[in-house]
Each structure stands twice: as C-alpha cells, then as structure tokens.
C-alpha positions in Angstrom: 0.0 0.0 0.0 1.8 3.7 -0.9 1.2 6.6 1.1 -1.7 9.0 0.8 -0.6 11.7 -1.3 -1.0 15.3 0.7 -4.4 17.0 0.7 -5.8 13.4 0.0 -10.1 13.6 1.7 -10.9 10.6 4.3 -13.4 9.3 5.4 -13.3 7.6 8.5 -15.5 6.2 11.2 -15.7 5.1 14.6 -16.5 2.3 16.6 -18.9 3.8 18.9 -19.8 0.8 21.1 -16.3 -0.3 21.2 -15.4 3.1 22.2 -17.3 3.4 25.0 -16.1 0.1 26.5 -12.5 1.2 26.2 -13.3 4.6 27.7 -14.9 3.0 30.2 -12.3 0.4 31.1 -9.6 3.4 31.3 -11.9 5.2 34.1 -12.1 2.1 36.1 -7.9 2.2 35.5 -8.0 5.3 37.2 -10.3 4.3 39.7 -7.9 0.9 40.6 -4.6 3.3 40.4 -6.2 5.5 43.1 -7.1 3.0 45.7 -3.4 0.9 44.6 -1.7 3.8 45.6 -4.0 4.9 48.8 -4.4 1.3 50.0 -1.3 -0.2 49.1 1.4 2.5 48.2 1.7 1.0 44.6 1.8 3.0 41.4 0.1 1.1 38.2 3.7 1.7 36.0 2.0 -0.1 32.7 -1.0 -1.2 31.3 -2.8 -2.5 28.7 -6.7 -2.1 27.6 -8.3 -4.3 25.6 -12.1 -5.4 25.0 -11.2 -8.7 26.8 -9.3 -7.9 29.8 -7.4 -5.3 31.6 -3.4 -5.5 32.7 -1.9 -3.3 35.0 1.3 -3.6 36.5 2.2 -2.2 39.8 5.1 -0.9 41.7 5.3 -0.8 45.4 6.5 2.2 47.7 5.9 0.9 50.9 5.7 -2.3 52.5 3.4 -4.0 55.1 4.3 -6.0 58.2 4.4 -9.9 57.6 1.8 -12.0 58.1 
C-alpha cells in the first residue's frame, strides 16, 4: 500500500460501542490506580486495555508488616 498523497479527503469512522467500552475500562484504571496507591502505596507503571481484559502492573512504595 503507498502513502496517501498530501491534501488526500478521508473518510473515517468510529466504533462507537467499542469506544465506549474502552473509555470506560480506562476510568475504572484510574479508579484501581487510586485506591493501589492509597491502599497499598503501589503505582500502576504499565497497562494495557483491551475489549477482553485489563493489565496493569504495579510498583510498590511501601511495605506492610508480615503476616
């Protein structure tokens, strides 16, 4: 496939329904980041969204007593 040339019209769409489940997967991100860190002192450093499943990795800043 060669590039568009400049000036080239689009026409594009958008997934609406699939939008709104990745938007609202990224809010409930947020939501686990803030209770990560205020529970458990841990960061979310990476993550991925997808329409499947959500990944986050986490990276501790303080540390509880032992069991």
């Amino acid at each position: 496939m060669s590039p568009l040339p400049p000036g080239s019209l689009l026409t594009v769409s958008v997934d609406a329904p699939r939008r709104a489940l990745l938007s609202r997967r990224h809010t409930a991100l947020h939501i686990v980041n803030t209770l990560a860190l205020r529970d458990y002192g841990a960061w979310i450093t990476g993550a991925q969204i997808g329409e499947a499943y959500i990944r986050g990795s986490t990276s501790r800043l303080k540390t509880t007593p032992p069991l």
